[in-house]
N, C-alpha and C positions, 0 to 999 in steps of 0.2 A: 320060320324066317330063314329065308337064302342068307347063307353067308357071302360078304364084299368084300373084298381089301381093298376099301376105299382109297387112294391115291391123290397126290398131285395129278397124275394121268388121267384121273377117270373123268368120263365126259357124259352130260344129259343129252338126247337129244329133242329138240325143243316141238313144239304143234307145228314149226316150219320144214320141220325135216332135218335141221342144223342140229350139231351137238355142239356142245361149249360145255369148258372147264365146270367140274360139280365143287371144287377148293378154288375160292379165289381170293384175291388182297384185297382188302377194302381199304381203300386211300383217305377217310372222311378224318378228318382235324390232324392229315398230318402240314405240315408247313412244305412251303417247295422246297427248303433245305431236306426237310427230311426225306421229301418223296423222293428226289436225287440221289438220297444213299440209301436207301431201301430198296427200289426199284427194281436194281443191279443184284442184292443180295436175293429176293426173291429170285428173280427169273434163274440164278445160277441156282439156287436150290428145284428149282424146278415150275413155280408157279408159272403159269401163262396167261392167265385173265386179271383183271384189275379196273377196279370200280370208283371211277370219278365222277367229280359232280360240277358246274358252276358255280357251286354255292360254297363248294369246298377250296377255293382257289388254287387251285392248283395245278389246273389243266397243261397251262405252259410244261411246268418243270415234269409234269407225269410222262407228256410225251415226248421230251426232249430225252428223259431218263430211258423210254423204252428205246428209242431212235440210235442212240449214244451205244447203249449195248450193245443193240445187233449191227452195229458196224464196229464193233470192236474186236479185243485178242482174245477179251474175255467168254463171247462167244462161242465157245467150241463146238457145242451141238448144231451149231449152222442155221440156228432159227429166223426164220423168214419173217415180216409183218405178217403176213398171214397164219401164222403161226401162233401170232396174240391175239388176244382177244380183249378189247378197250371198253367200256361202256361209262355211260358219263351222260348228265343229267338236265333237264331246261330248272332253272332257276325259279323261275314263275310264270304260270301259264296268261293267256293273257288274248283279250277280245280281238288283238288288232295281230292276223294272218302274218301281215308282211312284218311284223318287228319277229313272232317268234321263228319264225325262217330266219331273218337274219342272225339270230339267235343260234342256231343249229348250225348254220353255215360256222359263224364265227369258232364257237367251238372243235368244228373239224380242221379249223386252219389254228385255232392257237394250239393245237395236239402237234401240226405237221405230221400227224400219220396217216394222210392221205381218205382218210375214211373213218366211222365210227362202229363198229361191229353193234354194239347196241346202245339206242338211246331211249330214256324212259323219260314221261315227265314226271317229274320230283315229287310231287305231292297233289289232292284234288282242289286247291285253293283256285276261288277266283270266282265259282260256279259253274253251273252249267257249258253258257255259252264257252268261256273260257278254255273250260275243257274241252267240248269239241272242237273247238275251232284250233287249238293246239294238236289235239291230236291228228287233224286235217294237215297239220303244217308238218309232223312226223313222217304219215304217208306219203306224201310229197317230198320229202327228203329221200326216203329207202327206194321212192322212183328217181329219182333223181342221182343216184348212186352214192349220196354224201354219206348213209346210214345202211347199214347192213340189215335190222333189223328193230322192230319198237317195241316199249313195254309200256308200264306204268311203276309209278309206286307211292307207298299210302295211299293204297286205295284202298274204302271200302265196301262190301259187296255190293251197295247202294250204285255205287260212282262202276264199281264193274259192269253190274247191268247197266245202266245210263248207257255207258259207253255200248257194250254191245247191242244193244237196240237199237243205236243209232246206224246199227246194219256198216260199220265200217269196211272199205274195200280191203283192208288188211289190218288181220285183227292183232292184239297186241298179242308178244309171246309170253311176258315173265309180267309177275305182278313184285316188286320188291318192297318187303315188309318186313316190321319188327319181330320175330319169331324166336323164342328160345324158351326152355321146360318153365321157366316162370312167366311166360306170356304164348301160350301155345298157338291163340288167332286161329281155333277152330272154322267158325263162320267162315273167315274170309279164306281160309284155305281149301273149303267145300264149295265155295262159289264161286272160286278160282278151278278148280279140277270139272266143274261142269261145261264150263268153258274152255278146257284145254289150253291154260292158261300155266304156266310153270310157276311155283314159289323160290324168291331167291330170300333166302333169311340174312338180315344186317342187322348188327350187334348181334349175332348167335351166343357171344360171352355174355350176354347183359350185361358190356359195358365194364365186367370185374365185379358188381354189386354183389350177386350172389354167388361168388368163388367160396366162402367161408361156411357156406349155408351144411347145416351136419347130413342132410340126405348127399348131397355133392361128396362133399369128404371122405363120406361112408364109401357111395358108390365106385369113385376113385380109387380109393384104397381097395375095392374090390376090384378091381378091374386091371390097376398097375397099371393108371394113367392121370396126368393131371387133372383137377377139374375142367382147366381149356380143354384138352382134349377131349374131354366127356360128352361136355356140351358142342361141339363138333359134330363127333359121331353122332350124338343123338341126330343134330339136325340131318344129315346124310341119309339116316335108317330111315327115317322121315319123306326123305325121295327129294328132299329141299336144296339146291345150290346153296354155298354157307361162301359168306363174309368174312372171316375174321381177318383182323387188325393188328400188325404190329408194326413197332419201331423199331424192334430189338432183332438183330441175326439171330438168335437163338429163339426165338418165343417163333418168329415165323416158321422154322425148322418144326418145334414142337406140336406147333398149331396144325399140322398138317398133318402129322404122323401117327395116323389110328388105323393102320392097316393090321395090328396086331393083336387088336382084341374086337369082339362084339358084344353090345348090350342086348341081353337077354330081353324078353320079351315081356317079363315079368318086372324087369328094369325100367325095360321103357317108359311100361304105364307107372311106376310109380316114380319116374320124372316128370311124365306127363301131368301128375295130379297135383305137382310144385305149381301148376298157373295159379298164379294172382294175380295176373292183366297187370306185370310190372311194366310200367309203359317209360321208354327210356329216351324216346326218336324226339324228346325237343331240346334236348340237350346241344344236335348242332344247329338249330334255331336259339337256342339260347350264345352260343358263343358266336355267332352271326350278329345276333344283337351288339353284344359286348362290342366286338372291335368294332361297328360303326360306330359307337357312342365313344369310341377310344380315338378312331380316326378322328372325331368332329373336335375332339378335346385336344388331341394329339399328345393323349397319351403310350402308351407301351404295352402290349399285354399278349400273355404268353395261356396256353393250354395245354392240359395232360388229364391222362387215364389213369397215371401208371403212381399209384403210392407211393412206389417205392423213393419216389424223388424229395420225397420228406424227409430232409438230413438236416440235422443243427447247421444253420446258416446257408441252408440252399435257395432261400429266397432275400435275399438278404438285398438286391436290387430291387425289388418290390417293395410298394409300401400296400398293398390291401391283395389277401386273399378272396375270391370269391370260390363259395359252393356249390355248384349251379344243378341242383337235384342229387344231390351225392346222398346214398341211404345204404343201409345197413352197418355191419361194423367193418368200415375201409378201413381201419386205420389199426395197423399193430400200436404195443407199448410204445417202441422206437420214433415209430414214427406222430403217434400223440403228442408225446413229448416235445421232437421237435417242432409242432404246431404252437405249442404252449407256449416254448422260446421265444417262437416268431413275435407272438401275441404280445406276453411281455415286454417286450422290447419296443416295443410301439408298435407293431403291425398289425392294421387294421383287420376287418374280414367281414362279408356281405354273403348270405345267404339266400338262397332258392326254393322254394318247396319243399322238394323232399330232403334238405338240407335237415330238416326239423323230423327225418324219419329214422333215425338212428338209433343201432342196436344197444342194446344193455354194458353190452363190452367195453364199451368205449367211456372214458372214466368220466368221473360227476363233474370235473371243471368242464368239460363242454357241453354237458346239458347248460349250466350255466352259461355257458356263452352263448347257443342258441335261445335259450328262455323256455323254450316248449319242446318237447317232445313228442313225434305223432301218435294218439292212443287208437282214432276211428274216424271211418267218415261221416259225417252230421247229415242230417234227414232233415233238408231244407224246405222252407214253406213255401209249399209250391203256390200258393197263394198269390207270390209274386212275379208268379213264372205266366209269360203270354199261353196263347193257344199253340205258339209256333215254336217255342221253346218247348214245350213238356213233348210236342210230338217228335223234337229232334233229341229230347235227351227223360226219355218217359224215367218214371219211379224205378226207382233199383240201381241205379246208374251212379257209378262216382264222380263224372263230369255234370255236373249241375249248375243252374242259374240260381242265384242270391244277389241280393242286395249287401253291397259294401259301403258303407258309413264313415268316412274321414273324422277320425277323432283330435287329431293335433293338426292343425290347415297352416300351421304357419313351417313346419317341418320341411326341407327339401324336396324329400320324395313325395308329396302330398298337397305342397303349394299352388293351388291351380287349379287341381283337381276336383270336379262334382261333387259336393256335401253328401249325395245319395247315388247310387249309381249299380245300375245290374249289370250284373259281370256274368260271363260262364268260366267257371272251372273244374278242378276237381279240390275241395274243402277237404282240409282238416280239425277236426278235434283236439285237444293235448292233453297230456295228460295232469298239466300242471296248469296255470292260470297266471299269465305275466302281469294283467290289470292289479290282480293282489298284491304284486310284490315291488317293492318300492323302487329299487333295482332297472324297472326296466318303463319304458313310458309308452303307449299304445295310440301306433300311429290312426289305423281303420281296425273298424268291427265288421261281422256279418250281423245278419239279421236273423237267422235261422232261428225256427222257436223250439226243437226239440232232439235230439242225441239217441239214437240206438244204445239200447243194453246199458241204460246209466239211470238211479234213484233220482228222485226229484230230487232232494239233498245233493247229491253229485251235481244233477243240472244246476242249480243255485249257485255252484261256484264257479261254475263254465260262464256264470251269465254276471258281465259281457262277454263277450265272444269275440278277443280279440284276433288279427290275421296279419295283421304286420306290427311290429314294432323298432322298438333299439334300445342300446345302453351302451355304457362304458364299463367293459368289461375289467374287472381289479383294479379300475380308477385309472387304469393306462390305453387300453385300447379300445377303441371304439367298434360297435358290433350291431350290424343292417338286419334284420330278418322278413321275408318275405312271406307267407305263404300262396300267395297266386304265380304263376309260372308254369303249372301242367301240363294245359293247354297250349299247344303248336299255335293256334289261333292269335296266343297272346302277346306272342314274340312279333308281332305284326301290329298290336293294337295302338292305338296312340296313348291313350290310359298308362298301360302296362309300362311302354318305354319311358312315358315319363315317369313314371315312379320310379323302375329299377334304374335310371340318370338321376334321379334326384339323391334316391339309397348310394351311387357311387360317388357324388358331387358331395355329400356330407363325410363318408367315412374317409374318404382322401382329402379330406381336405378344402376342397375346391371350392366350396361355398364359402366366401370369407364371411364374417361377422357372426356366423353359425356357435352358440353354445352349445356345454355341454348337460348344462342343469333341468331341472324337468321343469 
């Protein structure tokens, strides 16, 4: 393995002939306020690329923030627009040509940087037609001079071939995907390279999930770099464009700086064999959800990555935390504790899927608060699965169709809702059984009839099989738990939305005449 000094500097250059930034800023759930102070601190440290979206709101203040610099004092290196490099995302692809053109237009004029260096569409939703006809309105753009260049992203090798069969006049350059040593995307990054298709990897951190994890720690401490930076380089050695994310002057500083060591090759693979298809990318479909459901309420609601912001009384303007996929052990003593406070005190808290997947570390008052614990995924009865479902989601697969069961119909989250109803997701197991315990009331069940690696005796007490429920945590706070939300699909469904509005409309409050007794 050639040795790199990976750099702010160093540049891919792509199937068009172009090179662009291999370290870029990923702009996804920062606020305009922050992209504004951020912005400025990258580009003086050195960053030139940066990754917006439509869906991330933030288009305005990204490109007023790069505009603002380079006609500033702060400038010194003299950098030109052409010097950055922008790219920024369609929101939702869509059957009708002329809405997503105006779509692409729009977004080159709310940037005011004259152009988009690269625009992908954001995800494969919509179908087929959709897709083409989106990407049709792409090429059309980069003829048109509005776009410098097109990708894609979430896309799977399915939706790559599609697209390239359909004999495109200009094919996409970058596929942008979830990529990091616990989700490596083998497949689609082999079926991306046949195609001369570049990988840009977003969330290369997974997000902070597995910063604690002891292969990281180990290898870090071997290397005399942070876990961020590990997982960086990994992606780089990789040949991958990497994303990473901050708010912080210092994390963006750090985040960049792996020009001083290399992962052996013997490292690699044994980062490499950390995949567990940790899948993170509905996270900003899940906070997309949230603030419409906040705009329609007009409530308040704020987001973060960063733990660290768990300090006795740091939420203290909120009344309801939510989870929204958070797993492993995020949370030091410190900052447990002041969870605990919040809780006590009356602060509600509504959880997500992988909310319910959390480490050992993390003390026995919040398994109690969650109810369950994730142990495995269930081996659901394909019985109920069409002919069209098993062939988009065959045996083996965590994402699976089941039947979901409404057990309490008169509940918020739940009220309305189909008594039977097939859902696709990705099912959890627990390791505990919240129907047993009095403590907690059990909104919907699955139907699944049987459990990987567990005694009939075990299955007996799994059965029912509950997937969402609540309680009143220490008789003070009230406590939402989900298990559906995996699925990017779902943050779209109307099912979904109303449950996860009905889960926020109870634990805030909002539903008046709502009790608390079972």
């Amino acid at each position: 393995m050639a040795t790199n000094k990976y750099t702010l500097a160093s540049r891919v250059t792509l199937a068009n002939g172009k090179a662009i930034p291999q370290i870029q800023l990923g702009l996804y759930m920062m606020s305009g306020k922050e992209a504004t102070k951020t912005i400025p601190w990258a580009l003086g440290a050195g960053y030139r690329g940066f990754d917006c979206a439509q869906m991330y709101h933030n288009e305005r203040e990204a490109g007023k923030a790069i505009r603002d610099y380079l006609h500033s004092s702060e400038n010194t290196q003299g950098l030109k627009r052409e010097d950055i490099f922008y790219t920024t995302k369609l929101a939702s692809n869509g059957t009708s040509y002329d809405s997503v053109r105006r779509s692409i237009k729009e977004s080159v004029n709310v940037s005011g940087l004259g152009y988009v260096d690269l625009f992908l569409l954001h995800s494969p939703y919509g179908g087929k037609e959709a897709r083409l006809t989106s990407w049709k309105a792409v090429e059309d753009a980069i003829t048109d001079g509005e776009v410098k260049m097109g990708g894609v992203s979430n896309y799977g090798s399915a939706h790559i071939e599609e697209l390239m069969a359909s004999r495109p006049r200009i094919a996409p350059v970058i596929n942008q995907i979830e990529v990091h040593p616990f989700n490596t995307q083998v497949g689609i990054r082999e079926t991306c390279a046949k195609h001369n298709i570049a990988i840009e990897a977003y969330a290369p951190l997974a997000r902070g999930m597995r910063m604690k994890h002891p292969k990281i720690l180990a290898l870090a401490k071997k290397h005399g770099c942070s876990p961020a930076q590990l997982f960086v380089r990994w992606s780089l050695q990789h040949e991958m464009i990497t994303l990473p994310k901050s708010v912080r002057k210092d994390r963006l500083v750090e985040n960049a700086s792996v020009a001083d060591f290399e992962i052996s090759e013997e490292d690699l693979i044994a980062m490499d064999d950390l995949d567990e298809n940790l899948v993170t990318d509905c996270i900003p479909h899940g906070i997309h959800l949230l603030e419409s459901i906040d705009e329609r309420k007009g409530w308040t609601v704020g987001a973060t990555e960063d733990s660290s912001v768990f300090t006795n009384g740091s939420f203290s303007e909120y009344t309801t935390l939510v989870f929204l996929s958070t797993t492993g052990n995020f949370l030091n003593s410190s900052e447990s504790a002041a969870l605990e406070e919040f809780l006590l005190n009356g602060g509600t808290w509504l959880g997500i899927h992988a909310a319910g997947d959390f480490g050992d570390e993390l003390p026995a008052w919040y398994n109690k608060l969650v109810g369950g614990q994730f142990r495995s995924h269930p081996c659901v009865n394909d019985s109920v699965c069409s002919d069209e479902q098993l062939s988009r989601y065959p045996p083996g697969g965590n994402i699976r169709p089941d039947i979901v069961t409404i057990q309490d119909a008169d509940h918020p989250s739940t009220a309305g809702l189909p008594t039977s109803q097939n859902r696709t997701d990705e099912w959890y197991a627990y390791k505990s059984n919240v129907a047993h315990d009095v403590h907690y009331t059990v909104l919907a069940t699955l139907e699944e009839t049987y459990i990987d690696e567990i005694t009939p005796a075990e299955f007996e007490h799994m059965d029912p099989h509950p997937i969402s429920w609540y309680s009143l945590y220490e008789g003070v706070s009230r406590a939402f738990y989900t298990g559906t939300g995996h699925a990017n699909e779902s943050y779209a469904e109307e099912y979904f939305i109303r449950h996860v509005t009905g889960g926020l409309e109870w634990v805030t409050g909002a539903q008046t005449g709502q009790t608390l007794g079972r």
